[in-house]
C-alpha positions as a Markdown table, in Angstrom:
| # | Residue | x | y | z |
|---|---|---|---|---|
| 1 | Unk | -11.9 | 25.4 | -4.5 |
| 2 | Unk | -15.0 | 24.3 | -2.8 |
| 3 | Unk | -16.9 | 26.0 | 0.5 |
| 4 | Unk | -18.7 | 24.1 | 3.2 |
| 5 | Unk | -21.4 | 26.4 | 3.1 |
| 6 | Unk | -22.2 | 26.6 | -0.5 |
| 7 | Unk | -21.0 | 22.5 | -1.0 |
| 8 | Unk | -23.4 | 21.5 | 1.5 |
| 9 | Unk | -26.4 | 23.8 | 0.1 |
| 10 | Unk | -25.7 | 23.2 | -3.4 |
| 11 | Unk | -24.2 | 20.0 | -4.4 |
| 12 | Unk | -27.3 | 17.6 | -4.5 |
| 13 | Unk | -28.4 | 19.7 | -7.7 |
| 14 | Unk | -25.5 | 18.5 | -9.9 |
| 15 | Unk | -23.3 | 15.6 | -10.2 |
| 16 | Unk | -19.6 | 16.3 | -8.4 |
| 17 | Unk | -15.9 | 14.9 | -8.6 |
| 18 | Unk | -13.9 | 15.5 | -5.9 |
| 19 | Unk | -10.6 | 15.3 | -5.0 |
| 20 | Unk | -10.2 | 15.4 | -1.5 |
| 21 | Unk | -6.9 | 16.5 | -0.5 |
| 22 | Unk | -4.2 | 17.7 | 2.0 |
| 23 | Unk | -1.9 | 20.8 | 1.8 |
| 24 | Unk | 1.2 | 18.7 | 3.3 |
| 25 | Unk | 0.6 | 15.4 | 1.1 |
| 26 | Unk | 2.9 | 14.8 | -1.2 |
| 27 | Unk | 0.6 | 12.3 | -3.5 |
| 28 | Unk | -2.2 | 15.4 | -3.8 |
| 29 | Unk | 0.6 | 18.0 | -5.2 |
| 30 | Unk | 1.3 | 14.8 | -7.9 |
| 31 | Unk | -2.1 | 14.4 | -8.5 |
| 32 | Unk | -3.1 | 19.0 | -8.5 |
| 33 | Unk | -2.1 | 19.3 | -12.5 |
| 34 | Unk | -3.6 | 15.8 | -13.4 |
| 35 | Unk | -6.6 | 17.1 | -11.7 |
| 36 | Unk | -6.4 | 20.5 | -13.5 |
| 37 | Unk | -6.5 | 18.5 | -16.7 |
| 38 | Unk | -9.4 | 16.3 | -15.7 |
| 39 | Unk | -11.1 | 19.8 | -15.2 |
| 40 | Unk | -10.8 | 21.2 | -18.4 |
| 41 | Unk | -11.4 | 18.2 | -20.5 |
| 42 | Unk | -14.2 | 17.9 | -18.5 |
| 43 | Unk | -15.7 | 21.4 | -19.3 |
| 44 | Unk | -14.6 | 21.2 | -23.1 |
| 45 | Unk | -16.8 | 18.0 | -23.6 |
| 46 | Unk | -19.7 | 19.6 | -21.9 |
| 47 | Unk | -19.8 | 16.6 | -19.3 |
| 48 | Unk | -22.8 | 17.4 | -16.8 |
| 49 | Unk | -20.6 | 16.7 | -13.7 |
| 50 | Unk | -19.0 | 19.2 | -12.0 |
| 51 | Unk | -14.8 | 18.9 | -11.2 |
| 52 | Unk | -13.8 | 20.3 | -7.7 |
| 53 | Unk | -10.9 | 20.1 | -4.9 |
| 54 | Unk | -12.0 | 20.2 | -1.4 |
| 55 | Unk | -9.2 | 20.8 | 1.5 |
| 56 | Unk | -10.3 | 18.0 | 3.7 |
| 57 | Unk | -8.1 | 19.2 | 6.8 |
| 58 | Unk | -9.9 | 22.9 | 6.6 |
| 59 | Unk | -13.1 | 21.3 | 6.3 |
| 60 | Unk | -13.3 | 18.0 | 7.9 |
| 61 | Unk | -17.0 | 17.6 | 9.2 |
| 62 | Unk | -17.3 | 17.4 | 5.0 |
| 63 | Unk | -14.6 | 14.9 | 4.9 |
| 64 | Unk | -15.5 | 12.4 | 7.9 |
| 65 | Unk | -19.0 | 12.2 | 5.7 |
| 66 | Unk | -18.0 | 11.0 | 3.1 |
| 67 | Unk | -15.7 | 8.8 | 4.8 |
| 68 | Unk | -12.2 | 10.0 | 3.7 |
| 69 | Unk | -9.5 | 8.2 | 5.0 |
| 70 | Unk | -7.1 | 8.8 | 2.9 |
| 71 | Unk | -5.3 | 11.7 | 1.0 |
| 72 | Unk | -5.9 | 12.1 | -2.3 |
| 73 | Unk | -9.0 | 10.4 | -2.2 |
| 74 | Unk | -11.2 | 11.1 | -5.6 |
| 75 | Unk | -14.9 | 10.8 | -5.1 |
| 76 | Unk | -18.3 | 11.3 | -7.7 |
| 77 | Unk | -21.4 | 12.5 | -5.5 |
| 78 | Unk | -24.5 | 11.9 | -6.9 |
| 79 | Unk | -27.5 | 12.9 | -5.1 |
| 80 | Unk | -27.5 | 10.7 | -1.7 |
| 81 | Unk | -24.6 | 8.1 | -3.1 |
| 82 | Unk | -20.9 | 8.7 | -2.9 |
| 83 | Unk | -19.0 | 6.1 | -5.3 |
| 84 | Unk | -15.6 | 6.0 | -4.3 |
| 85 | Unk | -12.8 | 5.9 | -7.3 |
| 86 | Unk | -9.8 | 3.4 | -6.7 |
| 87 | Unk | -8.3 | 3.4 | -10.5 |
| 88 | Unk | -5.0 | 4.9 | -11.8 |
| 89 | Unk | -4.6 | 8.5 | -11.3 |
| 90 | Unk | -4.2 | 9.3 | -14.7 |
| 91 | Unk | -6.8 | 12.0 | -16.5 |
| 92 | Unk | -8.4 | 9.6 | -19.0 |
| 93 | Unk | -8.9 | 6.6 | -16.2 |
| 94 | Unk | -10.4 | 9.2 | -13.7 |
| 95 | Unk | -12.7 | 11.3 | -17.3 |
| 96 | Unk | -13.8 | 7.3 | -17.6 |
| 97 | Unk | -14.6 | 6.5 | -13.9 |
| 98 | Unk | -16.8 | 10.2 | -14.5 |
| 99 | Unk | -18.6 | 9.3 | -17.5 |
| 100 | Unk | -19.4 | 5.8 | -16.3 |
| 101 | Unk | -21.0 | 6.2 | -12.7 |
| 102 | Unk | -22.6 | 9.7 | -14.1 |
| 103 | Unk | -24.6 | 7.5 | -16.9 |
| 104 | Unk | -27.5 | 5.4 | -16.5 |
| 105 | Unk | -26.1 | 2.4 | -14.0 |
| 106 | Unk | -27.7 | -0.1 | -16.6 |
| 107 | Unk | -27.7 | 0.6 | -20.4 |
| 108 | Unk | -29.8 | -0.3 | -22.7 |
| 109 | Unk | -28.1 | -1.9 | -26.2 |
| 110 | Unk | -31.0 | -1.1 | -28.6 |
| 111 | Unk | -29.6 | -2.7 | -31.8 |
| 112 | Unk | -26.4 | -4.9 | -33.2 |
| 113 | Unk | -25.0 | -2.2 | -34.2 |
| 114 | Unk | -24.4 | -0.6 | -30.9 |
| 115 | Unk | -23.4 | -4.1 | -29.3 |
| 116 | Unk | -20.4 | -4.3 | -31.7 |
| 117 | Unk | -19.3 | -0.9 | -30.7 |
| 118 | Unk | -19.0 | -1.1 | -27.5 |
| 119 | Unk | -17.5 | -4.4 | -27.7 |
| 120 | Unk | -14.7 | -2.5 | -29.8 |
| 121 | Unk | -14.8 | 0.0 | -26.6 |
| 122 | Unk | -14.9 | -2.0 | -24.2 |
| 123 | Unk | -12.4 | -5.3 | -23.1 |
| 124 | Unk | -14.6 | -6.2 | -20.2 |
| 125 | Unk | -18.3 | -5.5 | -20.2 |
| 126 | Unk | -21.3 | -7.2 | -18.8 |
| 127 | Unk | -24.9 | -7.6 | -20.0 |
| 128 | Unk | -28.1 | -9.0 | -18.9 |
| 129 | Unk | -30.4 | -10.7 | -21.9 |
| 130 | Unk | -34.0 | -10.7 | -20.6 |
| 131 | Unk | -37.2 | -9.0 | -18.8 |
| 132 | Unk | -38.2 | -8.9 | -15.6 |
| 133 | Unk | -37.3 | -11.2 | -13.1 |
| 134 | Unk | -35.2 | -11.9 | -9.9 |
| 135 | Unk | -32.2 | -12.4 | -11.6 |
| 136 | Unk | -32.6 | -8.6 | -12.6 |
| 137 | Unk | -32.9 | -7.4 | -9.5 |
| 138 | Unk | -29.9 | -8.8 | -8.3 |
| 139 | Unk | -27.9 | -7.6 | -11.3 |
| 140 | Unk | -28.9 | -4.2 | -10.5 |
| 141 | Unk | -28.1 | -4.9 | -6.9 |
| 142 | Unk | -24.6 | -5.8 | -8.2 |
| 143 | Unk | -24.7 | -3.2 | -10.6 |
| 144 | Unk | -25.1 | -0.5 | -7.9 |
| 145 | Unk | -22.2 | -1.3 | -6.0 |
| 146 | Unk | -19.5 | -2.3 | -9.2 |
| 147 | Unk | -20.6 | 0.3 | -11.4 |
| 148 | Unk | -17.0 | 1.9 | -10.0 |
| 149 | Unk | -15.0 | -0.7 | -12.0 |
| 150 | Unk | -17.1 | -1.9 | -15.2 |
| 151 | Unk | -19.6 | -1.2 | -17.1 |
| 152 | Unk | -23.3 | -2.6 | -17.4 |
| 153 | Unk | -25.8 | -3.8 | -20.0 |
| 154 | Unk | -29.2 | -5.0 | -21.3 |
| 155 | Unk | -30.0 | -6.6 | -24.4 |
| 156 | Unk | -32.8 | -8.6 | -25.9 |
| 157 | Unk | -32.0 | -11.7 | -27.5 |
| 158 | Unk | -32.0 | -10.6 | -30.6 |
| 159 | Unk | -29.4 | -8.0 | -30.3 |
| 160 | Unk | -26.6 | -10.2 | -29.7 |
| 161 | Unk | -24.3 | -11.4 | -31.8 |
| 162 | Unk | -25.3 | -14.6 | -33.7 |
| 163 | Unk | -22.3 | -17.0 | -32.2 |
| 164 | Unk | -23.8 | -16.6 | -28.5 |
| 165 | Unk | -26.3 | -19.4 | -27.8 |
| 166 | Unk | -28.1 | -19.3 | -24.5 |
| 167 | Unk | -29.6 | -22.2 | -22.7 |
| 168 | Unk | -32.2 | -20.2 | -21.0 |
| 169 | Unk | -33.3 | -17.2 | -20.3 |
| 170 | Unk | -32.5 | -14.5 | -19.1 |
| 171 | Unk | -29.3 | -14.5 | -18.5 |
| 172 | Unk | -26.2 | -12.6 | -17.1 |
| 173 | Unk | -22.8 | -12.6 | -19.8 |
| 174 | Unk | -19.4 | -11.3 | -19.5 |
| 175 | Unk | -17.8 | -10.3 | -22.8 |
| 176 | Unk | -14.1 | -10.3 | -22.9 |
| 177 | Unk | -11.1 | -12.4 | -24.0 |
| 178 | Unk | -13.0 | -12.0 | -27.6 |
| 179 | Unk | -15.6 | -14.4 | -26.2 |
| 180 | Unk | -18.4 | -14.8 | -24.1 |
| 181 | Unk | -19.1 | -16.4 | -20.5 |
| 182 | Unk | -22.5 | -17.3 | -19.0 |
| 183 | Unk | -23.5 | -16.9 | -15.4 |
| 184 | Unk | -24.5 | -20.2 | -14.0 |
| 185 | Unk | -25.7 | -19.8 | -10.2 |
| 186 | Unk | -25.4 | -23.6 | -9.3 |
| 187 | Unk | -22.0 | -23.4 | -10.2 |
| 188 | Unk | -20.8 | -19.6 | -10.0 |
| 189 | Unk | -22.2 | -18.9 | -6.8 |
| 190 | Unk | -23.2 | -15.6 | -5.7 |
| 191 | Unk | -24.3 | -13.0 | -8.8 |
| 192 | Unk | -22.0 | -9.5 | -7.5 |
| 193 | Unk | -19.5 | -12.0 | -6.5 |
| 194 | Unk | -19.4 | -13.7 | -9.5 |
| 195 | Unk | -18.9 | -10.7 | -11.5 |
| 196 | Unk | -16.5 | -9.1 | -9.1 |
| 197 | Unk | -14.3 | -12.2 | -10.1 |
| 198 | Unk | -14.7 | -11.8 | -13.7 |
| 199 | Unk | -14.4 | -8.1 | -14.5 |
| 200 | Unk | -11.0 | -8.8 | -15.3 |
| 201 | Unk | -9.1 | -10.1 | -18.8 |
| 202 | Unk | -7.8 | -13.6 | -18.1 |
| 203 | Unk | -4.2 | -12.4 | -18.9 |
| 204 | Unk | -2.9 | -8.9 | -17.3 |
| 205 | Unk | -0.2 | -6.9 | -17.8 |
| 206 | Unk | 0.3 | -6.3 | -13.8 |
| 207 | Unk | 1.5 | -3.5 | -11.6 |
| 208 | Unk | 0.8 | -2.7 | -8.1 |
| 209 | Unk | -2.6 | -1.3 | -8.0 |
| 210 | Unk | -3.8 | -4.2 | -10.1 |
| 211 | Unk | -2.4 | -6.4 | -7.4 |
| 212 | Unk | -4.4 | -4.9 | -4.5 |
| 213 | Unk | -7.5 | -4.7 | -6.8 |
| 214 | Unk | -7.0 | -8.5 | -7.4 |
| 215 | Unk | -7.3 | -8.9 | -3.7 |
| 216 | Unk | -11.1 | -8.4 | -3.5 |
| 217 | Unk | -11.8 | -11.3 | -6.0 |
| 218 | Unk | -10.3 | -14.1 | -3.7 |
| 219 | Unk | -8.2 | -15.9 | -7.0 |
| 220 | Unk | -4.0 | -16.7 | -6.5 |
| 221 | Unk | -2.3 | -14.6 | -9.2 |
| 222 | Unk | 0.6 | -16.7 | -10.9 |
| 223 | Unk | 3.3 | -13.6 | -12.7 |
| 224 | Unk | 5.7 | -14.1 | -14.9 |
| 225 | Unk | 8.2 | -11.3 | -13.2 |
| 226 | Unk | 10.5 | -10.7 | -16.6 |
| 227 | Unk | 12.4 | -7.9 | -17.6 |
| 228 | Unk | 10.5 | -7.2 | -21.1 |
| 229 | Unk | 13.4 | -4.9 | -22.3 |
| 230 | Unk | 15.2 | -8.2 | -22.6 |
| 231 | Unk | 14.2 | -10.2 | -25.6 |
| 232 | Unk | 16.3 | -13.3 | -24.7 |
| 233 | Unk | 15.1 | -16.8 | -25.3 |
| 234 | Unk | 14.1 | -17.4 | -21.3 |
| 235 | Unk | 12.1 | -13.9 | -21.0 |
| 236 | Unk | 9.5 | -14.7 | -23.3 |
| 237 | Unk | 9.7 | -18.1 | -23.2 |
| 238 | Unk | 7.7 | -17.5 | -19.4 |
| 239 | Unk | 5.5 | -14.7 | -20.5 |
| 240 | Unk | 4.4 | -17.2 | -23.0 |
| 241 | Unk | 4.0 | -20.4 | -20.6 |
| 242 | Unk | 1.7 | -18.0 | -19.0 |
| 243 | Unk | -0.6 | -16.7 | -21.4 |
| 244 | Unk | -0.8 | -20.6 | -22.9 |
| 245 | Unk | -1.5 | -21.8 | -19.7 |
| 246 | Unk | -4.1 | -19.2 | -18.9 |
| 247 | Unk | -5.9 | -19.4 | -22.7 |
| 248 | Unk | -5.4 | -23.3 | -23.0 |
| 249 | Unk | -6.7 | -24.2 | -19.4 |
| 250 | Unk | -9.0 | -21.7 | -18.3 |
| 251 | Unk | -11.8 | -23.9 | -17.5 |
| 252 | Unk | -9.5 | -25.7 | -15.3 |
| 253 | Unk | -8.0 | -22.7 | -13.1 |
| 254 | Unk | -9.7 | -19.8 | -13.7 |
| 255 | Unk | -11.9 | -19.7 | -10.9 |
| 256 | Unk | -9.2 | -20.1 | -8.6 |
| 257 | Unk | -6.4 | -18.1 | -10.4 |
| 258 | Unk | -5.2 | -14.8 | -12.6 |
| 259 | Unk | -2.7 | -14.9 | -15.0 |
| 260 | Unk | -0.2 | -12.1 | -16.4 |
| 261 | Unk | 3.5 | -11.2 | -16.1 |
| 262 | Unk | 5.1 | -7.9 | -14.5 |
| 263 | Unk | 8.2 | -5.8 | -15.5 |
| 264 | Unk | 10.9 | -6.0 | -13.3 |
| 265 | Unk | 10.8 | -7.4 | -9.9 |
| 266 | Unk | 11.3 | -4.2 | -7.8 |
| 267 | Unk | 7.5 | -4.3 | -6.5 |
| 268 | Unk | 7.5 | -8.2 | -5.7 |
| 269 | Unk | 9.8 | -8.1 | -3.7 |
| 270 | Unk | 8.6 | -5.1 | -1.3 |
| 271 | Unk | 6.0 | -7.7 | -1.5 |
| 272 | Unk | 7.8 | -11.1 | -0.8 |
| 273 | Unk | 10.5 | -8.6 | 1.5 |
| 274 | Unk | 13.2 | -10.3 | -0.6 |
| 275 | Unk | 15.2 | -10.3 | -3.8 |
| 276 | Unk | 13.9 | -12.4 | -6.6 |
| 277 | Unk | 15.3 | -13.4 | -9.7 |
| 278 | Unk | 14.7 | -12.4 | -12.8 |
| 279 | Unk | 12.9 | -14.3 | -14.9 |
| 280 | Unk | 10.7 | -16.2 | -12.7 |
| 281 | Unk | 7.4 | -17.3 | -12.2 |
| 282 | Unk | 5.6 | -16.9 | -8.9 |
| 283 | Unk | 2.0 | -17.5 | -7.3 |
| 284 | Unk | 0.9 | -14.6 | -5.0 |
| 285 | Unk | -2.1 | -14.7 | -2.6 |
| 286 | Unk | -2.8 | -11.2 | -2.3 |
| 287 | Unk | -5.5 | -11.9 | 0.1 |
| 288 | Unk | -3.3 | -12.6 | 2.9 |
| 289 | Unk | 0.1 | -12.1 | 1.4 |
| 290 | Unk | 1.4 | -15.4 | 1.2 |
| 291 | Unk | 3.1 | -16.8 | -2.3 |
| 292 | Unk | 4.6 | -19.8 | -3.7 |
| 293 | Unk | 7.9 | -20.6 | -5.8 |
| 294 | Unk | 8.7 | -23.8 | -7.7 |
| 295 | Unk | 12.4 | -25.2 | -6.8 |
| 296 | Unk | 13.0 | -25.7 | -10.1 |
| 297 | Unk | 12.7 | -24.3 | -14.1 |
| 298 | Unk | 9.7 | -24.4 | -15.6 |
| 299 | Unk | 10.0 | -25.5 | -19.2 |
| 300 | Unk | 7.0 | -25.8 | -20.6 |
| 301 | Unk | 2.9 | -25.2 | -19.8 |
| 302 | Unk | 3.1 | -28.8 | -18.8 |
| 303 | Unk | 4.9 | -27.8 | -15.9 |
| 304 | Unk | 3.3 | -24.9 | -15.1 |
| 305 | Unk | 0.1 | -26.7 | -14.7 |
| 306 | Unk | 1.6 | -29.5 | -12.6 |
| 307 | Unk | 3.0 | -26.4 | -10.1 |
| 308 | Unk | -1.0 | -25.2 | -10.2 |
| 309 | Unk | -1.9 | -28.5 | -9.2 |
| 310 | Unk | 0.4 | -29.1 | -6.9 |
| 311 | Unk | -0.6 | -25.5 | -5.1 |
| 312 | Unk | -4.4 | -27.0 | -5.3 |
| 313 | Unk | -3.3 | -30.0 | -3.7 |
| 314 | Unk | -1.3 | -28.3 | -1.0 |
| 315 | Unk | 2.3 | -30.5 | -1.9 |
| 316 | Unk | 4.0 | -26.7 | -2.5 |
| 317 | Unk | 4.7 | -25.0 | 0.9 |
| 318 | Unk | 3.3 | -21.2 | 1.2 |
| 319 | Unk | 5.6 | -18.7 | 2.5 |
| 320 | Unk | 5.3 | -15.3 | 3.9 |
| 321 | Unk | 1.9 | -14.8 | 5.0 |
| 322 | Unk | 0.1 | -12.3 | 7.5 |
| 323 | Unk | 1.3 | -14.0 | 11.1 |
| 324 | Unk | 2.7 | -11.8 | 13.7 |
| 325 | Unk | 6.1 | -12.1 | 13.0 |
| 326 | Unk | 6.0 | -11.7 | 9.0 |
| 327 | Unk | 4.3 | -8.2 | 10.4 |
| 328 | Unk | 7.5 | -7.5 | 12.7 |
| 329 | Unk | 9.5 | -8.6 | 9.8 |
| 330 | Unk | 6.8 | -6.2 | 7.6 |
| 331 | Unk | 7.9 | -3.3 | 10.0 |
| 332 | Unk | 11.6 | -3.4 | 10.1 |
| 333 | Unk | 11.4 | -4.5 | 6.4 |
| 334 | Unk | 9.5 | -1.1 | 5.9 |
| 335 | Unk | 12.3 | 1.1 | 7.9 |
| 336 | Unk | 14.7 | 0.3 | 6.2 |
| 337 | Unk | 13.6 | 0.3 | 2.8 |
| 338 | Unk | 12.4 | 3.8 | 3.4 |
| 339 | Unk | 16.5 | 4.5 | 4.9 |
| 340 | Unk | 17.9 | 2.9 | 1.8 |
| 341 | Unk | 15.6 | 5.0 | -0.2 |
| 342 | Unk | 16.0 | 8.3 | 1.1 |
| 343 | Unk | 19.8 | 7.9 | 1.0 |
| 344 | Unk | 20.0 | 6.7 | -2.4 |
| 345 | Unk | 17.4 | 9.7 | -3.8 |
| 346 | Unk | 19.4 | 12.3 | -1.6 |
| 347 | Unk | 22.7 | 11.3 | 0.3 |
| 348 | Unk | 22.7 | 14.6 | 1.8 |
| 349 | Unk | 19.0 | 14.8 | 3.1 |
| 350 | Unk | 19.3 | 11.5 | 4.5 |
| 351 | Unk | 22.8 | 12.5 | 6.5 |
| 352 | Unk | 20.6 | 15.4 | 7.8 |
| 353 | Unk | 17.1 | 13.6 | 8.8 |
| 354 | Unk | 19.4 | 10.6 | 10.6 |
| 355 | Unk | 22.6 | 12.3 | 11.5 |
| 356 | Unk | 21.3 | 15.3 | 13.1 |
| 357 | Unk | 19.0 | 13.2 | 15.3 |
| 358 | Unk | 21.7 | 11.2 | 16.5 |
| 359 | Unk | 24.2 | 13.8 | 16.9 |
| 360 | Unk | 21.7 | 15.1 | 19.2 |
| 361 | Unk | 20.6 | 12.4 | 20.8 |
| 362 | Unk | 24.4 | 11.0 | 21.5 |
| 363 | Unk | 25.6 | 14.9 | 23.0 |
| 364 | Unk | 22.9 | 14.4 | 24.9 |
| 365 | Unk | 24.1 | 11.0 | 26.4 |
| 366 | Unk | 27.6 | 12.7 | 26.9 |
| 367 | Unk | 26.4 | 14.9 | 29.2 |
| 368 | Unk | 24.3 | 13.5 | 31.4 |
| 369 | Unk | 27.5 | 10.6 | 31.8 |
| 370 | Unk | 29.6 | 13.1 | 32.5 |
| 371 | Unk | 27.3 | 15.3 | 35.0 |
| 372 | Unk | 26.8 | 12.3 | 36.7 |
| 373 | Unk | 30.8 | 11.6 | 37.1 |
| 374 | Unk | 31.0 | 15.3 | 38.4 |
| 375 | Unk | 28.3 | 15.1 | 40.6 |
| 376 | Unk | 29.9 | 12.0 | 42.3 |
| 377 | Unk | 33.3 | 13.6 | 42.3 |
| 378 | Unk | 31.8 | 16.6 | 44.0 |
| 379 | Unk | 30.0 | 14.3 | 46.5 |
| 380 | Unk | 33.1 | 12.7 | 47.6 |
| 381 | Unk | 35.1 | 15.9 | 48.1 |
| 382 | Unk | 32.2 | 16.9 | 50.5 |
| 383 | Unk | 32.8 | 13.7 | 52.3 |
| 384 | Unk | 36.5 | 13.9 | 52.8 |
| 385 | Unk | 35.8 | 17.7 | 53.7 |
| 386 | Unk | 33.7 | 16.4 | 56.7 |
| 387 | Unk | 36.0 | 14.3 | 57.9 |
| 388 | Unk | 38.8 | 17.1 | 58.6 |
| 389 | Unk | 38.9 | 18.9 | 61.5 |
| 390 | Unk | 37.3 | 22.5 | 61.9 |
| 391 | Unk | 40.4 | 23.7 | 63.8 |
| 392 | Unk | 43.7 | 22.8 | 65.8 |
| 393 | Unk | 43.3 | 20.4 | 68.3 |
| 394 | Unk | 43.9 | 21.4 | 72.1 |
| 395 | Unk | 47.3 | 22.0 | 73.0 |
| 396 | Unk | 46.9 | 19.5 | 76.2 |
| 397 | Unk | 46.0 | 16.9 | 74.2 |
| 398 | Unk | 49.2 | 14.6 | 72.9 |
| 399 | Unk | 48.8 | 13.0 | 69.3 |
| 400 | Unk | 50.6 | 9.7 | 69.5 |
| 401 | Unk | 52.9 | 9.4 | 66.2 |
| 402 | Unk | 51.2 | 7.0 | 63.6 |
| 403 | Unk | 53.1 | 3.8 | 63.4 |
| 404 | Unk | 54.8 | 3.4 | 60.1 |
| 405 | Unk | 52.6 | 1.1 | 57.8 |
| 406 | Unk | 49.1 | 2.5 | 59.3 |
| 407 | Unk | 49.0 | 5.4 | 56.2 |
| 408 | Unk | 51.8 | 7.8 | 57.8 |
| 409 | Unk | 53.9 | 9.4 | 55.8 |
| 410 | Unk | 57.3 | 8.0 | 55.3 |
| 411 | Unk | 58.5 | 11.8 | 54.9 |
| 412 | Unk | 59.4 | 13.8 | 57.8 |
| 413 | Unk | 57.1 | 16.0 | 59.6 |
| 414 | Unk | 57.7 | 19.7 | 59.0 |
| 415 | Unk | 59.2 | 22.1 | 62.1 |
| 416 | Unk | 57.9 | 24.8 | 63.2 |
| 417 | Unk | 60.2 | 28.0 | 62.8 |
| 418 | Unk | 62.7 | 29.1 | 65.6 |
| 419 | Unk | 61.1 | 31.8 | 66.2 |
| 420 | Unk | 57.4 | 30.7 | 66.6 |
| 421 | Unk | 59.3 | 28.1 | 69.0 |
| 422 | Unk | 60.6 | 30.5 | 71.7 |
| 423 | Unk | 57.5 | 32.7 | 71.9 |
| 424 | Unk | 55.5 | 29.6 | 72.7 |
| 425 | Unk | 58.2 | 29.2 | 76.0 |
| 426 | Unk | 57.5 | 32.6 | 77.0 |
């Protein structure tokens, strides 16, 4: 556990991950043994950085500069920069995420020998082949601010494999898909953006936080949602469409789209806020949460590619989307997911979080109906209390009988007594 005091006054000298957490959240108790873990396989290496845990509620002058928002939030500090980490939370994705923004931000690839093993390490890497020159500059630039999610490279020439032929020089490749891809500004565009698009293998296995990664490069993502525990004809068949249409026609689509399948559909449809069939195939623009579905089966690649084109071409109709009422819809959606949930997990705890509340909330309805029926019974008793007479009328005064029908009494009058009678003639 970290101090403010001794944090502040010591932590430029070494290289820190931190795990800034909450005492109440429940994601930081998940993340505490991982984290344990991450420590000790940290310290058995010999790594140079440093594992901590800061309690960003206790000390949150700390935590607003570094700009936590969120709990857990996983940071490496070193000297003046802060990188933040958005990967898994599993120990070997966060010990990577260490070694990899601890190192050198670009490494140098001395000899063939250690190109070909960190092509066997890596599935996505990047590498500049080259000396000094603007395009350097800007893929340190880039460097700096994506070291979080891949790694970097330099090469000469000669140190690359003999199959990659370069028109000039230098040059910026991505290595991946057991093949190569050059930079071209004229028709890539911006160098950081270029790479942000292409850190990725053309076919993914997805799950949620690749989604919201995903989001950042701009592309549609087209999923085959199966149910890979099924090996019947129509599963595979559409995880296969997929990866065919994503090896066969990449340099048709993939500047504009991702390709993979997902296991089950129970995150796509939080997403879409509906219940989707499984298999299928759907297009998701996780930019602004709009996707598209084809009416129909798709058979073969052939029609997969004519439901890209047709996307491109804007014949499909999106749906969902980020418009006010799909964020009303978002909101009720939300609620009673969350309901459904909590009943389902624990029947009990959900009859005491909702039923208790209402039980409340209905006695306290009760009453105030029923005070406010009392209240005007009282009031009118008051009324017709006002109206009698304080006292017996004077005896000189004569009370004309009420005529039957004006709201006398059909029953007789009662007498006085006898006796009462002949006192009052004395």
């Amino acid at each position: 556990m970290l101090s403010e005091y001794w944090f502040k006054e010591n932590r430029k000298d070494d290289i820190w991950l931190v795990d800034f957490y909450a005492p109440w959240c429940g994601h930081c108790k998940k993340l505490e043994p991982i984290w344990n873990e991450v420590g000790l396989e940290m310290k058995s290496i010999g790594s140079p950085v440093k594992v901590g845990k800061m309690d960003a509620t206790s000390y949150s002058s700390i935590a607003s500069e570094f700009g936590v928002r969120g709990y857990p939030t996983i940071k490496l500090l070193k000297g003046d920069l802060a990188y933040n980490y958005r990967g898994p939370r599993t120990k070997d994705d966060i010990i990577e995420f260490a070694h990899r923004v601890s190192g050198a931000l670009i490494r140098p690839l001395p000899s063939q020998q250690m190109f070909e093993h960190m092509q066997k390490r890596h599935r996505v890497f990047f590498v500049y082949i080259g000396g000094e020159s603007p395009l350097k500059e800007k893929y340190i630039d880039a460097a700096s601010e994506l070291i979080v999610y891949t790694y970097f490279f330099s090469a000469s020439e000669e140190v690359v494999p003999a199959y990659v032929t370069l028109k000039e020089m230098p040059a910026v490749l991505v290595f991946k898909d057991e093949t190569y891809f050059v930079y071209d500004e004229y028709e890539d565009g911006d160098l950081s953006s270029w790479i942000n698009r292409e850190r990725f293998q053309n076919y993914l296995t997805m799950d949620g936080f690749l989604l919201y990664e995903l989001g950042d490069t701009g592309k549609l993502v087209a999923i085959a949602v199966i149910d890979e525990k099924n090996t019947s004809v129509e599963h595979t068949r559409l995880k296969s469409i997929i990866q065919e249409v994503a090896r066969d026609y990449r340099d048709q689509f993939h500047r504009d789209f991702q390709f993979g399948h997902m296991d089950g559909n129970d995150y796509i449809n939080t997403l879409l806020m509906d219940e989707l069939k499984v298999p299928t195939v759907v297009v998701l623009n996780t930019s602004n949460q709009q996707y598209f579905l084809l009416d129909r089966q798709i058979k073969n690649a052939e029609d997969m590619v004519q439901f890209i084109n047709n996307i491109l071409d804007g014949t499909v109709d999106a749906q969902g989307g980020d418009s006010i009422l799909q964020r009303l819809k978002r909101i009720v959606f939300d609620a009673k997911s969350t309901v459904v949930s909590i009943f389902r997990s624990s029947p009990l705890m959900g009859c005491f979080l909702f039923g208790l509340p209402l039980g409340v909330i209905s006695i306290m309805c009760y009453g105030i109906y029923t005070a406010d029926a009392d209240g005007g019974y009282i009031e009118e008793r008051y009324e017709v209390s006002k109206s009698e007479p304080d006292g017996p009328e004077p005896a000189g005064e004569s009370q004309e009988p009420p005529e039957p029908g004006a709201g006398a009494s059909l029953l007789p009058a009662p007498q006085e007594p006898k006796d009462v009678l002949e006192k009052k003639k004395d």
